[in-house]
Structures are given as structure tokens and as C-alpha cells.
N, C-alpha and C positions, 0 to 999 in steps of 0.2 A: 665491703672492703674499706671503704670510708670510714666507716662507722670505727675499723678495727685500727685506722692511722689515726684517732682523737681520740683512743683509749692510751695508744704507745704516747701521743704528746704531752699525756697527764700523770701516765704514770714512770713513764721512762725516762723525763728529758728530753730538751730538743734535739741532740744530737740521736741520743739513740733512739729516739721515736723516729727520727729521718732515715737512721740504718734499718730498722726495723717494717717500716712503711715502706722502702726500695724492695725488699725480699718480695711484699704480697704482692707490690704492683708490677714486681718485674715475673712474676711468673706468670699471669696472665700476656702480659709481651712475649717472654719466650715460648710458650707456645702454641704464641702466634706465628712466631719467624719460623719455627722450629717445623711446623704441617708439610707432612708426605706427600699429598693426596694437592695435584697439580689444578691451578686455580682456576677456572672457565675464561676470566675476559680481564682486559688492561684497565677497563674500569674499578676494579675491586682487588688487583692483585699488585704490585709495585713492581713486583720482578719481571712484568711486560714494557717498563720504563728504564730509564738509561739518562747518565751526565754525559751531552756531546762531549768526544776527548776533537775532534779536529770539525773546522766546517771543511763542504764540499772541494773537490778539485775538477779537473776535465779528464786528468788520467785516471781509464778505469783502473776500480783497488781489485787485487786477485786477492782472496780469502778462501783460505782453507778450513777445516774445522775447528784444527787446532788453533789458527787462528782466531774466529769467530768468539769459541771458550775462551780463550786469552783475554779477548777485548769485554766480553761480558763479565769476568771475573773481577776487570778492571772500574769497569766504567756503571756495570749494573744497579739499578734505585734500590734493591730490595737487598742487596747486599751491602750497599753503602747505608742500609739505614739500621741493618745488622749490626755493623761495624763500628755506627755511632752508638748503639745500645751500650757495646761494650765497653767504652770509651767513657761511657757517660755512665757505668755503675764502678770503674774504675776511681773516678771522682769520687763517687761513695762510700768507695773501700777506705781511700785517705782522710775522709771526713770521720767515718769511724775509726782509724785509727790515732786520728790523733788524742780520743780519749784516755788513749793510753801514754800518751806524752803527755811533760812536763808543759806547763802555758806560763812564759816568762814574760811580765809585761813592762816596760819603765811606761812612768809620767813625769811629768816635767809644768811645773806655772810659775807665773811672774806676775804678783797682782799689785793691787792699791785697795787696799781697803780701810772704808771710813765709815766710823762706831758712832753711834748718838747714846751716850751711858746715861742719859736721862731716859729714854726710850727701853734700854735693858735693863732700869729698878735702883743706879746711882743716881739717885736726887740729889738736892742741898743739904739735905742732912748727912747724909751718905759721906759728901766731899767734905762736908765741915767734921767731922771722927780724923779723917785723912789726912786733915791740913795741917797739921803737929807732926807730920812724918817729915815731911815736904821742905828743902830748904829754905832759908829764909826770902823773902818775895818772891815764890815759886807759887801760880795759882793753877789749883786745877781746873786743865778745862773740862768742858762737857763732850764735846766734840773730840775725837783722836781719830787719826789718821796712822795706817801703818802700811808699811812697806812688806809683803811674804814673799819670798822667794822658797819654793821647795821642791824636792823630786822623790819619785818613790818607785821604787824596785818590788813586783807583784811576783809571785809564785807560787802556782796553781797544779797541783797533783791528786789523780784519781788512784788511789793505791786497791782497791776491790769495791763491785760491783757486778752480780750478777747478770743484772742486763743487760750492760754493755757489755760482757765476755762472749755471751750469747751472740749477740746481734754482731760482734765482731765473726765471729765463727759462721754465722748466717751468709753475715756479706761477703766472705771468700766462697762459699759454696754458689753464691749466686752471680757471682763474678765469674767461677768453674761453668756454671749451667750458661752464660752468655759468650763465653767461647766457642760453646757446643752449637750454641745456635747460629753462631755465625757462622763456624763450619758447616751446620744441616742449610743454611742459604746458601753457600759456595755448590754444595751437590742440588738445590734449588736451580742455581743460575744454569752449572753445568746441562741438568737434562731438559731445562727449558731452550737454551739457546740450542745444542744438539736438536732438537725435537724441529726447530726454526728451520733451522742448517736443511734439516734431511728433509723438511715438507718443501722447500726450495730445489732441493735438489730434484724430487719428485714433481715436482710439477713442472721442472726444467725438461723432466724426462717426458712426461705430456706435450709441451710442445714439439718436441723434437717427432714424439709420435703422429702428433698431429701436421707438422710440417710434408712429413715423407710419405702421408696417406694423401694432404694437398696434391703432391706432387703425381702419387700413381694416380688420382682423379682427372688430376689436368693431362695426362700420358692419354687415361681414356677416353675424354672429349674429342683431344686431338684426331687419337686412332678412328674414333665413331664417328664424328665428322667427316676422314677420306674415307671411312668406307660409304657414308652412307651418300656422297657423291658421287662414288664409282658405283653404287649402285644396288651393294649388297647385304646392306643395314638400312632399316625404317627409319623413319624420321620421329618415331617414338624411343628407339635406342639411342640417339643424342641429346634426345629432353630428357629422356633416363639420365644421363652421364652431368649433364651439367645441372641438374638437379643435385644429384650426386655432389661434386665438387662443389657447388657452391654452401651447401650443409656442412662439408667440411671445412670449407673455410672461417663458416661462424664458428666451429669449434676451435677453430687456431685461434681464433681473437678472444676466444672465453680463455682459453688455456695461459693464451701471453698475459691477459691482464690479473687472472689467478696467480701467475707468477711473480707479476711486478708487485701485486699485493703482499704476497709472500717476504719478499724481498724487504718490502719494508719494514713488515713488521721483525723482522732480522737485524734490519740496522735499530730500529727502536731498541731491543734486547741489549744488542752490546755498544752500545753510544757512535755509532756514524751518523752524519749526517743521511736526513732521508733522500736530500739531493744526489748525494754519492753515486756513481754508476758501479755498481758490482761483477764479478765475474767468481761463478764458484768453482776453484780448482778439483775439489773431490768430488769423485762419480759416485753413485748409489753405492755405500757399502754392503757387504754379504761375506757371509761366515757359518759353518755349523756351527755354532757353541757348544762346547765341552760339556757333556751330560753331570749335573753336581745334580747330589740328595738333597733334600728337604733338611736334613738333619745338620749337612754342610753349610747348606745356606743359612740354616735357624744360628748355626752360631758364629760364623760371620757376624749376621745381622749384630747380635748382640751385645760382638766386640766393639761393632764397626758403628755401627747407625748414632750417628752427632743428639738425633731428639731421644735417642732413648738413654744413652748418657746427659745428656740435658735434664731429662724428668727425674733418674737418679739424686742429681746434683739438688733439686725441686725438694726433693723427699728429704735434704739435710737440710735447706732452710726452713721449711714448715716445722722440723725437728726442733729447730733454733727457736724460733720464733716460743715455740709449746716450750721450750727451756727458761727462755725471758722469762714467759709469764710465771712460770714457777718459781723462779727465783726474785722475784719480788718479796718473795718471805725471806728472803736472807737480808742480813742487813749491808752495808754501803759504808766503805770509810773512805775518810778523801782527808787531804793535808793541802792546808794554805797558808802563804807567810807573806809577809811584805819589811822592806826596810826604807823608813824615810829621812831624807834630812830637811831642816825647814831651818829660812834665817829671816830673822824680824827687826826693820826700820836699820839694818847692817850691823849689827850686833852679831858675836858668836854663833857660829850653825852649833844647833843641836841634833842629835838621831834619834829615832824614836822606830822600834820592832815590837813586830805581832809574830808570832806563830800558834795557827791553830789548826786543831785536828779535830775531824767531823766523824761519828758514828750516827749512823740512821737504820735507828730501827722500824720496821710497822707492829705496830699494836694490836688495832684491830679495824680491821679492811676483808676481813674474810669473805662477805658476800662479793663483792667486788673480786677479790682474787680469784677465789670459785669461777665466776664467769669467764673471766679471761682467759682461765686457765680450760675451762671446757672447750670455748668458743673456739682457740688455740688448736687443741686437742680435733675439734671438728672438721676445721681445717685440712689436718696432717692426713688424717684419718681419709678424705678426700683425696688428697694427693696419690695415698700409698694404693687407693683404689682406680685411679689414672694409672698409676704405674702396671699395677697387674694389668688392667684394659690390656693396655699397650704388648705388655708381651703378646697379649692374644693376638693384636692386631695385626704386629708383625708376623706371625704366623701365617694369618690367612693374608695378608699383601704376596707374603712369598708362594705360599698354594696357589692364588690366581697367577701371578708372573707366572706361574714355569707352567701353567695350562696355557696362557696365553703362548706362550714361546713354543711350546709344542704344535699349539693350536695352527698358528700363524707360518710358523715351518712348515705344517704339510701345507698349506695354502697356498706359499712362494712356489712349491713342487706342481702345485696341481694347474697353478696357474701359466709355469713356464709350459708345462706339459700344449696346455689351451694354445700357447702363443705359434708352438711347434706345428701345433695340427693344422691353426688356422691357418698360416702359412704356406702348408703344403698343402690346403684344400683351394688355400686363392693363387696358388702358381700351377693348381693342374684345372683353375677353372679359366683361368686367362689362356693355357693353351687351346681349351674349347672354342671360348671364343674367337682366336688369333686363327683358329683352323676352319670358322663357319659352322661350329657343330650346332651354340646354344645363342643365342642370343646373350645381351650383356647384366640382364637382371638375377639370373644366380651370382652374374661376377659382383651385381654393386654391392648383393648381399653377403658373399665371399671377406669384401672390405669392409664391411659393415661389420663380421664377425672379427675379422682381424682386432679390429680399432678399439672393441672392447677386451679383446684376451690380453693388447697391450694394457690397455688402462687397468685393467685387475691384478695384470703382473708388476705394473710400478706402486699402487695402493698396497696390492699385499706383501710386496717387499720393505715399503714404509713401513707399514704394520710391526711386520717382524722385527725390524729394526727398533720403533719403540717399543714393543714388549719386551727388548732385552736391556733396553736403556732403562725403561721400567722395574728391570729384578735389579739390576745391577743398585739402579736406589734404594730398592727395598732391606738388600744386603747391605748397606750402608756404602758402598764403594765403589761409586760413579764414578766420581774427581779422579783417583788414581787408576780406574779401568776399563772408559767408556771403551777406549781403544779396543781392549782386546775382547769387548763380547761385541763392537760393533764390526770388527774385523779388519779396521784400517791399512 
């Protein structure tokens, strides 16, 4: 790529070798911002960072989802650096455009200038030819001094050139492709921070599961304990019990501090302070999702997906670019004029015009064009092979979402199923015990079962819930529908 901005600077001009060198090095940026496929760790990905908008307060903040997206939309690194991309080939656009405007320049000086005309080849012979011009006792000096005062009015127009027509056409398409990308960050930020949102919420739901099995543990110490003073529980059925509760308890304090971790990495996403105390208004959402084909989804995606309009926009600058180079065999006219007036030692201003017009042709540069124009060409040829990829890609993104969502669906089913049975297996094994039949070790393993069919039913409804957050990306239409596949 380097190698391809020191070809543009020699043969294009600096300006258009600058528009031209934006196009190759901004499509490696975009698609970069522009990637589907969600990052592993805050160390390597931006959009796990955030510009604080407020420091801490003591009132807790209540945050809802939409809130949450709000503030990440706002405050997000990965979309702010999106944002600057655009901004900063924007700059580009008018750098190249100004090739197409007129460049109107004045100057303006006020000098003293002193001549040694023995030094420029007026010797003593020279002055003695002279001195029969010269009124009478007028001698000429050697030495003069003069006074210039002058200004000049420049005027600078590009009337054709192939390269920069090119490279102007390049850098609107690649202005088009960093729009796109900053929109494919905005559905970036959307299913990251959702993704934050709902494992927060989920692990909110773990405690709560783990608080209310605390509680039936501590119910059975107690119970175990009067019975086994009145006389009709061992003194192994209360080391059972508080064996029992106290393993629950470690898991309450695994679960709070999963949470608070959670929590944080929530505020990193959308810029709160980490100090902030949160409270999350939305419960776990759930929803069928409306059964769509592959064929529905396939063109959605199409319309909708920001990086695949992005690598479109990709495929008219590599176009451009393979245009420039070709068009270096055309020739180049341009028009320049100036107007000056200059006045000397305060004598009469005079004015003095140039206007001239420039034709450039190339002669013979063939090898050199040759390459360029392949290397170009190699380029494009690359991109338009990205591009097909991509269709394919999306494809199979959309094939895995909707296994996934199918998948994950019956999983929420199977697992409320687990949560029901277990229930009614540990309220009719506590009657047992409550009645003298069994002793308390089927009950602690009763709770034992509970404790996971809750924890599989808040995991696999998480589950589910990213897998639809996941199609809904794939289709390109997160930002305007997390809502309604996540079922708000």
C-alpha cells in the first residue's frame, strides 16, 4: 500500500496523490470499523471503551435498555472513532475538491534594493559610452539604489485532468463507504452494549436465585436444628443442613460479585462512571419471534447490512483508483495568469500580464503505466472478490442465527420445563420430610436440583436472547429492531 501512495505522489500530484492514497488506506480502516463477527476482549476491540459523559453521584441511576443504547450510541470509543473517520475523509473530499476551483492568490512587497553595476558587467568603460547621454555634471554612479513597490494578482485553474476526475469520484465513494461504516459501528455498539445490558440482567437473576435458595437453606437449619433437639432428627441431618447453606452462600457471593463485574463492564460500554451505583429497570426479556425464511432474511440483509453497502462503495473506489491510472495517458490542461503592477524610486506604476495555458502530454512512460495500471487493476480485482465473499458470508451468518434461535428456543422450553418439575419434586420432598417420612438428604438434593434448572433457565434464556440479537445484526437491522425480536 505504501509502495502504491509513492507511485500516486509522482505521478498524480500532491493533491491527487493525497485523494488517491485516502481511498487505499481508508479501506483497510473501513473494514475494519465495519466487522460483524463481535470482538473477544476490551483489550483489542474499542467498542468495549467509552468517553465518561458524567462522574459518579450517591443517587442510584435507574437505566433501562433503551437507556443503556442511548448512552452507548453517545458516548461509545468505537463509534466515536467511526465518527472521526468520517469527518476526517470529509477533510479529503474538500482537499480534492478544491482541484476543481479556481486558486486566486494576491502578493503584495515594499523593498530597497541596492545594485553594484560594476559587479553585473557596467565597468568604466561601460559608464564612459554613457556619459554623453547624461546631463551636464551628472556622473554616473556605480552603486544605485532603488525603491520597488509592487503587487500581483495570481490565477490558477485546472480545466481537465484525468486523475484528479477520478480521484475526485473515488473520494465521494469513499466518503459513501465511511458513512456506512459508522452506521455498521452504531449496530456494533447497539448489540454490544444490549449483550452487556441482558448478561447484567442475568446474573441479577442468579442472585436473586441464589438469595431465595439461601433463604430455604437457612428455613432448614432452623427446622433441623428444633427437630433434632426435640429429638427426632440425628445430629447428621443438621451438619447435612448447614453444610447445605453454607455452600450456598458461597454461591451468593460468587453470583453478587459476577454481577458487580457485569455491571461494570456496562458502564465502560456506555461512558458512566465505574463508581456510579446502577439499578436495572428491565426484567429478562422473552418473546416468540415471528418465524421469517432465509430468503426474507437474505434480502433484508442486503438492503440493510451498513458493511455490505460499505464494500460496495469499496468496489467504486478501487474502480477510481484503476481509472486514474489509466487515464494518465490522457493528456492534462490547466490555465494560469497573473497581473502585476510595480513602481520604482516613485515614478509612474507600470502593469505587466501573463496568461498562460498548459497542455501535458506523456510521450513515453509505457512501462511504468503498464504497472500501475495492472497493479490497480489487481487491486479492484481483490476487492470485487471480498465482495462476492461477503455475500456468501452473509448467508451463512443468517443460516447459523436462525439455528441458533430455533436451537436456543427449545432450550428456554426445556429448561422452564426442568425448573417446574424441580419445584414440585422439592415441595413434595419437604412434605416428607416435614411429615417424618425421609430424612433431609433427598430434600438437600431436591435444592441442589432446583438451583441448577434455575440457573439453566436464566443462561438459556440469555442465550436466546443473543441469538436473536445476533440475526437481527446479521439482517442488518439491530438499531431500529432490537425491540421487537428482543420482545420489550
Amino acid at each position: 500500500m505504501r509502495s502504491v501512495d509513492r507511485r500516486h505522489q509522482i505521478v498524480l500530484g500532491q493533491v491527487a496523490a493525497t485523494a488517491l492514497a485516502t481511498l487505499v488506506l481508508f479501506a483497510a480502516w473501513a473494514a475494519r470499523v465495519s466487522a460483524q463477527a463481535p470482538n473477544p476482549t476490551s483489550a483489542t476491540n474499542s467498542f468495549f471503551g467509552s468517553v465518561t459523559a458524567r462522574p459518579a453521584t450517591d443517587e442510584a441511576l435507574r437505566l433501562s435498555l433503551d437507556d443503556a443504547i442511548a448512552l452507548g450510541l453517545k458516548n461509545n470509543l468505537g463509534l466515536k472513532e467511526a465518527e472521526n473517520g468520517e469527518k476526517s475523509l470529509q477533510g479529503q473530499k474538500n482537499e480534492a475538491l478544491q482541484e476543481f476551483l479556481p486558486t486566486i492568490t494576491f502578493s503584495g512587497d515594499l523593498g530597497v534594493h541596492q545594485q553594484d553595476l560594476v559587479a553585473l558587467g557596467f565597468g568604466p568603460g561601460v559608464a564612459k559610452q554613457f556619459s554623453s547621454l547624461l546631463p551636464p555634471g551628472a556622473k554616473l554612479s556605480e552603486i544605485t539604489r532603488d525603491d520597488l513597490t509592487e503587487g500581483q494578482l495570481h490565477f490558477n485553474q485546472m480545466l481537465f485532468s484525468g486523475p484528479v476526475i477520478a480521484a475526485w469520484r473515488g473520494v465521494g465513494a469513499a466518503q459513501r463507504a465511511a458513512h456506512f461504516a459508522r452506521m455498521s459501528a452504531r449496530g456494533e455498539v447497539v448489540q454490544q452494549v444490549a449483550s452487556a445490558y441482558l448478561h447484567s440482567i442475568a446474573a441479577a437473576s442468579e442472585v436473586d436465585n441464589a438469595k431465595a435458595l439461601e433463604a430455604a437453606d437457612q428455613l432448614l437449619v432452623s427446622h433441623t436444628h428444633d427437630s433434632h433437639l426435640a429429638g427426632v432428627a440425628s445430629n447428621l441431618d443438621e451438619l447435612r443442613a448447614r453444610v447445605e447453606l453454607q455452600a450456598q452462600q458461597q454461591s451468593l457471593i460468587a453470583a453478587q460479585n459476577a454481577q458487580e463485574k457485569d455491571l461494570i463492564l456496562l458502564k465502560r460500554e456506555t461512558g458512566i462512571d465505574p463508581g456510579q451505583k446502577l439499578i436495572l429497570t428491565d426484567p429478562a426479556p422473552y418473546n416468540d419471534l415471528a418465524s421469517q425464511t432465509l430468503e426474507e432474511l437474505r434480502a433484508t440483509a442486503y438492503k440493510s447490512r451498513q458493511d455490505y453497502q460499505n464494500l460496495q462503495n469499496q468496489v467504486v473506489e478501487f474502480r477510481a483508483v484503476h481509472t486514474a491510472y489509466r487515464s494518465q495517458r490522457l493528456p492534462s490542461l490547466s490555465f494560469s495568469s497573473y497581473y502585476g503592477v510595480s513602481q520604482v524610486n516613485g515614478a509612474g506604476a507600470h502593469g505587466n500580464f501573463a496568461a498562460i495555458g498548459t497542455l501535458r502530454l506523456p510521450l513515453f512512460r509505457e512501462a511504468r503505466l503498464r504497472g500501475d495500471t495492472d497493479a490497480a487493476q489487481a487491486n479492484l480485482d481483490a476487492v470485487n472478490a471480498q465482495f462476492d465473499d461477503l455475500r456468501v458470508h452473509i448467508d451463512q451468518q443468517l443460516r447459523s442465527a436462525l439455528l441458533d434461535v430455533t436451537a436456543t428456543a427449545k432450550l428456554v422450553e426445556v429448561a422452564r420445563s426442568n425448573v417446574d418439575l424441580a419445584t414440585r419434586a422439592l415441595s413434595d420432598e419437604s412434605a416428607r420430610v416435614n411429615a417424618g417420612v425421609d430424612d433431609n438428604l433427598p430434600l438437600v438434593t431436591a435444592q441442589a436440583s432446583l438451583a441448577a434448572a434455575q440457573s439453566n433457565l436464566v443462561e438459556s434464556l440469555y442465550q436466546y436472547n443473543l441469538s436473536k440479537l445476533a440475526l437481527a445484526r446479521a439482517a442488518g437491522i439491530i438499531e431500529l429492531q432490537y425491540r421487537d425480536y428482543l420482545g420489550k
